[in-house]
DSSP file (Angstrom, degrees, kcal/mol; ACC not computed):
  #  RESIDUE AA STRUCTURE BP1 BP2  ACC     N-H-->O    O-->H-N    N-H-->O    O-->H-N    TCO  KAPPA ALPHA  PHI   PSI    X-CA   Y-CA   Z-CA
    1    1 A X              0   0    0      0, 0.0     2,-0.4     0, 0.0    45,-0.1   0.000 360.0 360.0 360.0 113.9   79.7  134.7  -24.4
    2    2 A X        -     0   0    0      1,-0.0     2,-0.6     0, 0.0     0, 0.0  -0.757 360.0-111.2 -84.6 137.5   82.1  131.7  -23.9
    3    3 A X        -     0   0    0     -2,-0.4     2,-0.5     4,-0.1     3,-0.1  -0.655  37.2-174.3 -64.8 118.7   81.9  129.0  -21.3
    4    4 A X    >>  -     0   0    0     -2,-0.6     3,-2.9     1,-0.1     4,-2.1  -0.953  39.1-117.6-118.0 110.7   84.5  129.5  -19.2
    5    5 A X  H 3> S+     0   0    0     -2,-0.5     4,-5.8     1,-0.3     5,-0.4   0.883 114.6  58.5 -37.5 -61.2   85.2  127.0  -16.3
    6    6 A X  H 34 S+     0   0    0      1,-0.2    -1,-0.3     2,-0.2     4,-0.2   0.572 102.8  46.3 -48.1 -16.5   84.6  130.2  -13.8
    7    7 A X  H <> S+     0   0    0     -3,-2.9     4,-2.7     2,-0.1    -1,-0.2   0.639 115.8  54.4-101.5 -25.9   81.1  130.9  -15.0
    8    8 A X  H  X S+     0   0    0     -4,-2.1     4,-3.9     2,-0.2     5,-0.2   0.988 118.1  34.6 -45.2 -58.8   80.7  126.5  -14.5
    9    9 A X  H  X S+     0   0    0     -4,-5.8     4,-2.2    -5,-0.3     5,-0.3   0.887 115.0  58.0 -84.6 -12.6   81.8  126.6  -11.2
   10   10 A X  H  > S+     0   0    0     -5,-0.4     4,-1.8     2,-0.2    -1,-0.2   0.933 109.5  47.6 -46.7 -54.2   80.1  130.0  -10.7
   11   11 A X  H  X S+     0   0    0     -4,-2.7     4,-1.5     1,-0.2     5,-0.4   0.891 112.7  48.5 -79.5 -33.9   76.8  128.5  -11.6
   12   12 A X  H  X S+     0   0    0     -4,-3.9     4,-2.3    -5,-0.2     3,-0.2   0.959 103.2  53.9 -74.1 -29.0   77.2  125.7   -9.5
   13   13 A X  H >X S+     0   0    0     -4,-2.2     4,-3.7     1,-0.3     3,-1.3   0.976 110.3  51.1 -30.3 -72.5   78.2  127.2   -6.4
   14   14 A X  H 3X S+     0   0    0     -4,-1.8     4,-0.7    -5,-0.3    -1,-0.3   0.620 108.5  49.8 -64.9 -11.9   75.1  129.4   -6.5
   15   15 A X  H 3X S+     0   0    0     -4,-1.5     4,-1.9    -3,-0.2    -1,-0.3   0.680 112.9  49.8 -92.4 -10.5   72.6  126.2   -7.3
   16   16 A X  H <X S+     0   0    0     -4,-2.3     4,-2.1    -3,-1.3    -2,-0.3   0.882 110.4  50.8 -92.7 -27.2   74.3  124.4   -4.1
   17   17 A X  H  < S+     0   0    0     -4,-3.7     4,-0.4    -5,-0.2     5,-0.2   0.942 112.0  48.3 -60.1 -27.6   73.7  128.0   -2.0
   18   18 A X  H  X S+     0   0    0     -4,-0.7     4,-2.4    -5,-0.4    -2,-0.2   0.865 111.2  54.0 -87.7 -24.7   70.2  127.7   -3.1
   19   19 A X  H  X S+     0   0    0     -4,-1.9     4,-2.4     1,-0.2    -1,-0.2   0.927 113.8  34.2 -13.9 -78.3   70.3  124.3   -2.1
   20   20 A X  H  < S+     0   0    0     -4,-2.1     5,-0.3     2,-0.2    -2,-0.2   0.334 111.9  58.7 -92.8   2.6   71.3  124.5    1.2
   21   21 A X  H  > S+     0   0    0     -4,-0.4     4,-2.0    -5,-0.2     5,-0.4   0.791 114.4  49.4 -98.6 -41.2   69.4  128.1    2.0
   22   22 A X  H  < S+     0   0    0     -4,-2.4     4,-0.4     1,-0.2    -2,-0.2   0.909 110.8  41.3 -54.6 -39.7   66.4  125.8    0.9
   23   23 A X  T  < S+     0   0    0     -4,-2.4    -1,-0.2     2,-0.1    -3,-0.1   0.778 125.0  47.9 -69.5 -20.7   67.0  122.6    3.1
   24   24 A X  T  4 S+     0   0    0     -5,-0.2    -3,-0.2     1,-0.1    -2,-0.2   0.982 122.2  18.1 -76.1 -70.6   68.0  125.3    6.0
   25   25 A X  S  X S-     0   0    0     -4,-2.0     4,-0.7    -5,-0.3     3,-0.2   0.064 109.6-104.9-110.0  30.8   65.7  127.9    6.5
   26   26 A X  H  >  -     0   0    0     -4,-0.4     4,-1.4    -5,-0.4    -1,-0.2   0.092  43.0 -79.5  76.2 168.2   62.4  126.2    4.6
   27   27 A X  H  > S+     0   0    0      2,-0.2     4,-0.5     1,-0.1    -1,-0.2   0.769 129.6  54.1 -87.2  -3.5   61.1  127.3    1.0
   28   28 A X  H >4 S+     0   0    0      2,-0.2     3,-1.2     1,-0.2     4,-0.3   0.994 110.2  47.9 -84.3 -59.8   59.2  130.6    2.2
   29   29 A X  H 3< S+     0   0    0     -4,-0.7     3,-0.4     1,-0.3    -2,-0.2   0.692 118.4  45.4 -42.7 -42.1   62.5  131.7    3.8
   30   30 A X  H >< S+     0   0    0     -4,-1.4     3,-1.6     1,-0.2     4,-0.5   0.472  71.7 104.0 -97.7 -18.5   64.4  130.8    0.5
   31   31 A X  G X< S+     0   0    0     -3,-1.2     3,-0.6    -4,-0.5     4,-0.4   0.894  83.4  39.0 -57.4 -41.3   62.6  132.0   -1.9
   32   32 A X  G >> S+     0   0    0     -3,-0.4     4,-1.1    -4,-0.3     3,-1.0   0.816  83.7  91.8 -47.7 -25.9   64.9  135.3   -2.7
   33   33 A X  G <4 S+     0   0    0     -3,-1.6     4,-0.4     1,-0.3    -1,-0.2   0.843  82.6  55.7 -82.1 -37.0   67.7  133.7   -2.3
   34   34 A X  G X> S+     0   0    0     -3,-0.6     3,-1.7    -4,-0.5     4,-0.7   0.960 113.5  49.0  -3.6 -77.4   67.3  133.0   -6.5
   35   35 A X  G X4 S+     0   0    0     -3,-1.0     3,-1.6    -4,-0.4     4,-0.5   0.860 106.5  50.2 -21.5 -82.4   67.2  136.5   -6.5
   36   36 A X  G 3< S+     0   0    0     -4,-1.1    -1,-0.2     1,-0.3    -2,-0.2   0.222 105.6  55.1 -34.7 -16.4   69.9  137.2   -4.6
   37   37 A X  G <> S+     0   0    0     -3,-1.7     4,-1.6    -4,-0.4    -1,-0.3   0.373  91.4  74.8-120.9 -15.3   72.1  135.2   -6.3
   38   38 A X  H <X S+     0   0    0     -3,-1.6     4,-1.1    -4,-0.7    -2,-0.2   0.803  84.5  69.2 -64.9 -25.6   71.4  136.9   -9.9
   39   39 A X  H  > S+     0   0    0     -4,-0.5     4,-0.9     2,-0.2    -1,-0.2   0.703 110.1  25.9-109.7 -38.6   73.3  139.8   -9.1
   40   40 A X  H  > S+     0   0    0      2,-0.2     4,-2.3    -3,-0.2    -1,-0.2   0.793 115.7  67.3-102.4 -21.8   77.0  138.2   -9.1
   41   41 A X  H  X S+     0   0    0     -4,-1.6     4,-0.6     2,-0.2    -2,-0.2   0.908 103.8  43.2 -41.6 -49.8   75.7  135.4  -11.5
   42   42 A X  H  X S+     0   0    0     -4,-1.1     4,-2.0     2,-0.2     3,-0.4   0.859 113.5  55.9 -83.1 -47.8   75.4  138.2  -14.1
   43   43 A X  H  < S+     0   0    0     -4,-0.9    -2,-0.2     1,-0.2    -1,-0.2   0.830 113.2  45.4 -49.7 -35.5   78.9  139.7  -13.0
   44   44 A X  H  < S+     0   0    0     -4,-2.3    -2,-0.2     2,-0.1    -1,-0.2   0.556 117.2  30.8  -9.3 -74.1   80.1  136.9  -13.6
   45   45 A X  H  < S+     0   0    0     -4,-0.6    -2,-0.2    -3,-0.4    -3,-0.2   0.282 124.5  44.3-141.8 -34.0   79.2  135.6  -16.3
   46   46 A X    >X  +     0   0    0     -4,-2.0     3,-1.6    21,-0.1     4,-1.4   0.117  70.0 144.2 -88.1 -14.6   78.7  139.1  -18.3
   47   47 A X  H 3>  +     0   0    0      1,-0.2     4,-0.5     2,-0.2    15,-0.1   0.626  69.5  41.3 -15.7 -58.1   82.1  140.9  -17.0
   48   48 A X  H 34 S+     0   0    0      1,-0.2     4,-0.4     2,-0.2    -1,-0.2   0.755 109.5  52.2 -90.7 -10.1   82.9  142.7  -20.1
   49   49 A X  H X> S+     0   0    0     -3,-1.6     3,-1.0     2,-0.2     4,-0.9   0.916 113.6  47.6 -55.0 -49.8   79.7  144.0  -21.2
   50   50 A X  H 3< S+     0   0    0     -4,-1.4    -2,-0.2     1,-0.3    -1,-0.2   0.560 110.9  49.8 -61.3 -17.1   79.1  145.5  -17.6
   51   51 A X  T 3< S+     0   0    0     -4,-0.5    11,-2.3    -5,-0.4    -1,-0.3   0.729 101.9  61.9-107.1 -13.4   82.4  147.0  -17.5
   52   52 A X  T <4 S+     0   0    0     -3,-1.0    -2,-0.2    -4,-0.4    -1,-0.1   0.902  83.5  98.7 -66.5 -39.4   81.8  148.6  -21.1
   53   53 A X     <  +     0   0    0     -4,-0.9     2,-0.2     9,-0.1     9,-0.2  -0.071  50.5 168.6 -54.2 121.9   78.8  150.7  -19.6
   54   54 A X        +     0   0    0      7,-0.1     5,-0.2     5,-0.1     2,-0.1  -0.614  12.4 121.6-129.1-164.7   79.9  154.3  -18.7
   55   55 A X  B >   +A   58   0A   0      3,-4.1     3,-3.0    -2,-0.2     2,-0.8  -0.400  57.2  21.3 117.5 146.6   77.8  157.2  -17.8
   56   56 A X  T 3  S-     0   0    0      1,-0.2    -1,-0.1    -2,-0.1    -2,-0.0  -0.478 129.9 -18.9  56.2-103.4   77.3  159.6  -15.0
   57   57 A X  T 3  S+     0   0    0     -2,-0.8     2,-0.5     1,-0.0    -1,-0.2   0.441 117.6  91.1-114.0  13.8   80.3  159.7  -13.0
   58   58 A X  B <   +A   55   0A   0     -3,-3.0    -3,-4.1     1,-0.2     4,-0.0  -0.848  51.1 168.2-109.6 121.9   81.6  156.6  -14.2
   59   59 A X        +     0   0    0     -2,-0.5     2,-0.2    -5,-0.2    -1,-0.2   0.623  51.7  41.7-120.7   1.8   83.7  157.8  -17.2
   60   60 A X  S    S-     0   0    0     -7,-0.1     2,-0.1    -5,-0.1    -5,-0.0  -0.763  88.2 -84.8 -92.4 166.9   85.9  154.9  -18.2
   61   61 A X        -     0   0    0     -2,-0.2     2,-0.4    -7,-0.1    -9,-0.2  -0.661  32.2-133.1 -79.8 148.6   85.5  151.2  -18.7
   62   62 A X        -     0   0    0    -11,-2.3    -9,-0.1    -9,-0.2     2,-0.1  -0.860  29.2-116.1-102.9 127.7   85.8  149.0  -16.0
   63   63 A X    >   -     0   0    0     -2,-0.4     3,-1.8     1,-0.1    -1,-0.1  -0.165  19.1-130.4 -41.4 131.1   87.9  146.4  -16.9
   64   64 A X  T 3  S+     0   0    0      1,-0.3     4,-0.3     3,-0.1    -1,-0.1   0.851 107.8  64.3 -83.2 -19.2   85.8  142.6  -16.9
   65   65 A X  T >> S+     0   0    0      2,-0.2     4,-0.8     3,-0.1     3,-0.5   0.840 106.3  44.5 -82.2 -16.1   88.5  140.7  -14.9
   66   66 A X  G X4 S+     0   0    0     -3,-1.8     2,-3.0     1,-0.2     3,-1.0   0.214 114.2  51.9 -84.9-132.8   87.5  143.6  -11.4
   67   67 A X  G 34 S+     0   0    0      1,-0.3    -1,-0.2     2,-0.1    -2,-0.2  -0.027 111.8  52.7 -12.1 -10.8   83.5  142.9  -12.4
   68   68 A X  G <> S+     0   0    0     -2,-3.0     4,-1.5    -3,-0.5    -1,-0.3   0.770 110.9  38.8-104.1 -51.2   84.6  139.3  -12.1
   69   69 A X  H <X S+     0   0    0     -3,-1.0     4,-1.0    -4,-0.8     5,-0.2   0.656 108.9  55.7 -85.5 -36.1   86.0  139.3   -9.1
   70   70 A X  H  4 S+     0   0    0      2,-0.2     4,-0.3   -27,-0.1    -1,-0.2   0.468 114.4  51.4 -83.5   3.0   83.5  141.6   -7.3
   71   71 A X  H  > S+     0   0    0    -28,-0.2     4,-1.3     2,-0.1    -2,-0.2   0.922 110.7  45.5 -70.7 -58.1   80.9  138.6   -8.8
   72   72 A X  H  X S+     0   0    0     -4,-1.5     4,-2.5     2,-0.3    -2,-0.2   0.629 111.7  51.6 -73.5 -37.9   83.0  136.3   -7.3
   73   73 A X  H  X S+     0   0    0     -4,-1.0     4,-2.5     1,-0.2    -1,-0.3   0.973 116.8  43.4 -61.8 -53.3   83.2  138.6   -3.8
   74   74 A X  H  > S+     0   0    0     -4,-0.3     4,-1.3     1,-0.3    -2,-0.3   0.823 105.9  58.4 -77.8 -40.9   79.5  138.7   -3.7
   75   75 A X  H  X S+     0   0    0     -4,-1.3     4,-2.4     2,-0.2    -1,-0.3   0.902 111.3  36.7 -79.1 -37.8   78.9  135.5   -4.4
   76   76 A X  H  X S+     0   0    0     -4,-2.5     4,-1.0     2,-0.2    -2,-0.3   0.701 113.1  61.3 -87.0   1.7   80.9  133.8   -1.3
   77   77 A X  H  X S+     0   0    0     -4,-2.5     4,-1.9     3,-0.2     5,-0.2   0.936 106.0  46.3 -60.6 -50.6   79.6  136.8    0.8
   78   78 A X  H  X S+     0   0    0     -4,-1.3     4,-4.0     2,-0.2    -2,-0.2   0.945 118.9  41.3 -37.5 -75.7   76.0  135.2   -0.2
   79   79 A X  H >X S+     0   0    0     -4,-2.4     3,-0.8     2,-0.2     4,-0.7   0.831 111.3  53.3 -42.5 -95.3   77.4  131.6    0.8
   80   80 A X  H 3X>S+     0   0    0     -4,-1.0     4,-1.8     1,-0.4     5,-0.6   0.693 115.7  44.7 -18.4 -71.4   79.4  132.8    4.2
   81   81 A X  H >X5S+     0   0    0     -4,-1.9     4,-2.3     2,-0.3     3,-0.5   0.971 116.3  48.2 -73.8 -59.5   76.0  134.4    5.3
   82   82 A X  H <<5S+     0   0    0     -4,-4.0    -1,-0.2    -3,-0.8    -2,-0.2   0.918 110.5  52.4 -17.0 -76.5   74.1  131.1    4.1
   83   83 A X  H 3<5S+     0   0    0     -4,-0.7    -2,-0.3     1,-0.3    -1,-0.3   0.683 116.7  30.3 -53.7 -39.9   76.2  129.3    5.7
   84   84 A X  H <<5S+     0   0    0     -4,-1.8    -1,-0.3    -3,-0.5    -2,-0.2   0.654  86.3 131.4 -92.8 -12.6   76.1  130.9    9.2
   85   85 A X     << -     0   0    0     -4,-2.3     2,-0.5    -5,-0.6    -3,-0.0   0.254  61.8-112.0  -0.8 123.9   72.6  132.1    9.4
   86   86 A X        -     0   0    0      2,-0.0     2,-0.2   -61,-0.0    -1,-0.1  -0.735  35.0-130.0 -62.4 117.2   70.3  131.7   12.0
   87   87 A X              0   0    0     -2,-0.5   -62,-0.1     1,-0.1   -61,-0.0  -0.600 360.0 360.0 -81.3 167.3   67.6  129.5   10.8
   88   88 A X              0   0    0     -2,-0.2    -1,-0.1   -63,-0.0   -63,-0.1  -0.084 360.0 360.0-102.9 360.0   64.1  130.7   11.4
């Protein structure tokens, strides 16, 4: 795995949502939001291993630059809903 400017700014995004979900909605509220944030972190950050994995009905490799980009979806879907949330 190389460091890549996109998995930098990947990782930071996601410590400034976790930031800002903490100063917003308190630490009990926040506490997934870690969680929540592993899931395109690892898309991320992982692309072409994840896209190697076949099985079931998936019977080619997915190519690591789409796993990248559906991190990348999922991770400013994660923000956007931070970011307008109701707090608690």
């Amino acid at each position: 795995m190389e460091i890549t400017k996109s998995k930098i700014a990947a990782l930071i995004v996601a410590l400034l949502l976790a930031i800002v979900s903490l100063l917003r909605f308190g630490p009990f509220n926040s506490m997934w939001v870690p969680v929540e944030l592993l899931c395109p972190l690892v898309l991320i950050c992982f692309p072409d291993e994840i896209g190697r994995i076949t099985g079931g009905y998936i019977t080619r490799e997915t190519p690591g630059i789409f796993v990248s980009v559906m991190g990348w979806i999922f991770l400013v879907a994660a923000g956007i809903v931070t970011i307008i949330g109701k707090p608690k």
